[in-house]
C-alpha positions in Angstrom: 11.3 52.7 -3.0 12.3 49.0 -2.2 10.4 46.6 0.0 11.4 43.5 1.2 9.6 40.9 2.9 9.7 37.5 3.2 7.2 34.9 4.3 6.8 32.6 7.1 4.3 29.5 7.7 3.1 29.9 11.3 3.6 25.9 11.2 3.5 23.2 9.4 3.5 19.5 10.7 6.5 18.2 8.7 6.8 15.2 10.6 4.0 13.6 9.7 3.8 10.1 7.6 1.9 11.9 5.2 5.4 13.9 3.8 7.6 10.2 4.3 7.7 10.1 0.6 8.5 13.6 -0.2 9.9 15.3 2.2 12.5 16.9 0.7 10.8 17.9 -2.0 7.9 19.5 -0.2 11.0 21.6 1.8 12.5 22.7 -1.6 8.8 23.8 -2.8 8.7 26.0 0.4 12.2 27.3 -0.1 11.3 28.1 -4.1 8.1 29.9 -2.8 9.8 32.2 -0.8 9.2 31.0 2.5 11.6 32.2 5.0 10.6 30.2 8.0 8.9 27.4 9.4 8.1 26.4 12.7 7.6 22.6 13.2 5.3 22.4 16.7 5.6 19.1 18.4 2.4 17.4 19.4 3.7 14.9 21.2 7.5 13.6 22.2 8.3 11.9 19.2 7.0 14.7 17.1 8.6 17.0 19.0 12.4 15.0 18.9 11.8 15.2 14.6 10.8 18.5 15.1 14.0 19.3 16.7 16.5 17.1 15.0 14.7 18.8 11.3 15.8 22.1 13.0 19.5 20.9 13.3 19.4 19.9 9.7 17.5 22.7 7.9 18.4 26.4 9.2 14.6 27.6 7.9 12.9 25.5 9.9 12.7 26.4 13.4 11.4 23.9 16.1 8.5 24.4 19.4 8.6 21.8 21.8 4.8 20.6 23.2 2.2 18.2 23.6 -1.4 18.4 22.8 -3.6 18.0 25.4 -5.2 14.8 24.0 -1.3 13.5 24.8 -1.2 14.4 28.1 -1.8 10.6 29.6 1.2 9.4 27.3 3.4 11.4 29.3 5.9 10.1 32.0 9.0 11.9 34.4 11.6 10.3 32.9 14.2 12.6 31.7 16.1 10.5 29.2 12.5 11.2 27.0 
């Protein structure tokens, strides 16, 4: 009997500063590991525009537009955001 899986991060906050250097490298790592998915949340508009444009770019990672609550105030009704 044969079982396949595969293996999914239920996030992971790729768009942080912290991964500026390596980006790229951290996303093959995940690939080589046998991660099949990742879902980049958004915490706050700009995180959640890379979060999105990363989803366009890599078809593993999978984007969830928000805003944490401690964000809330930063937020406006302009649509063009």
């Amino acid at each position: 009997m044969h079982i396949s899986y595969a293996l999914e991060s239920p996030h992971l906050l790729v768009e942080w500063r912290l991964f500026d250097g390596d980006r790229e490298e951290v996303f093959q790592k995940i690939q080589a590991e046998g991660v099949g998915m990742v879902v980049d949340i958004g915490a706050d508009i700009e995180s959640t525009k890379m979060a999105v444009e990363l989803s366009e770019k890599y078809d593993f990672i999978y984007a969830a537009a928000g805003v944490h609550p401690s964000e809330i105030a930063s937020l406006t009704e302009d649509p063009a955001i």
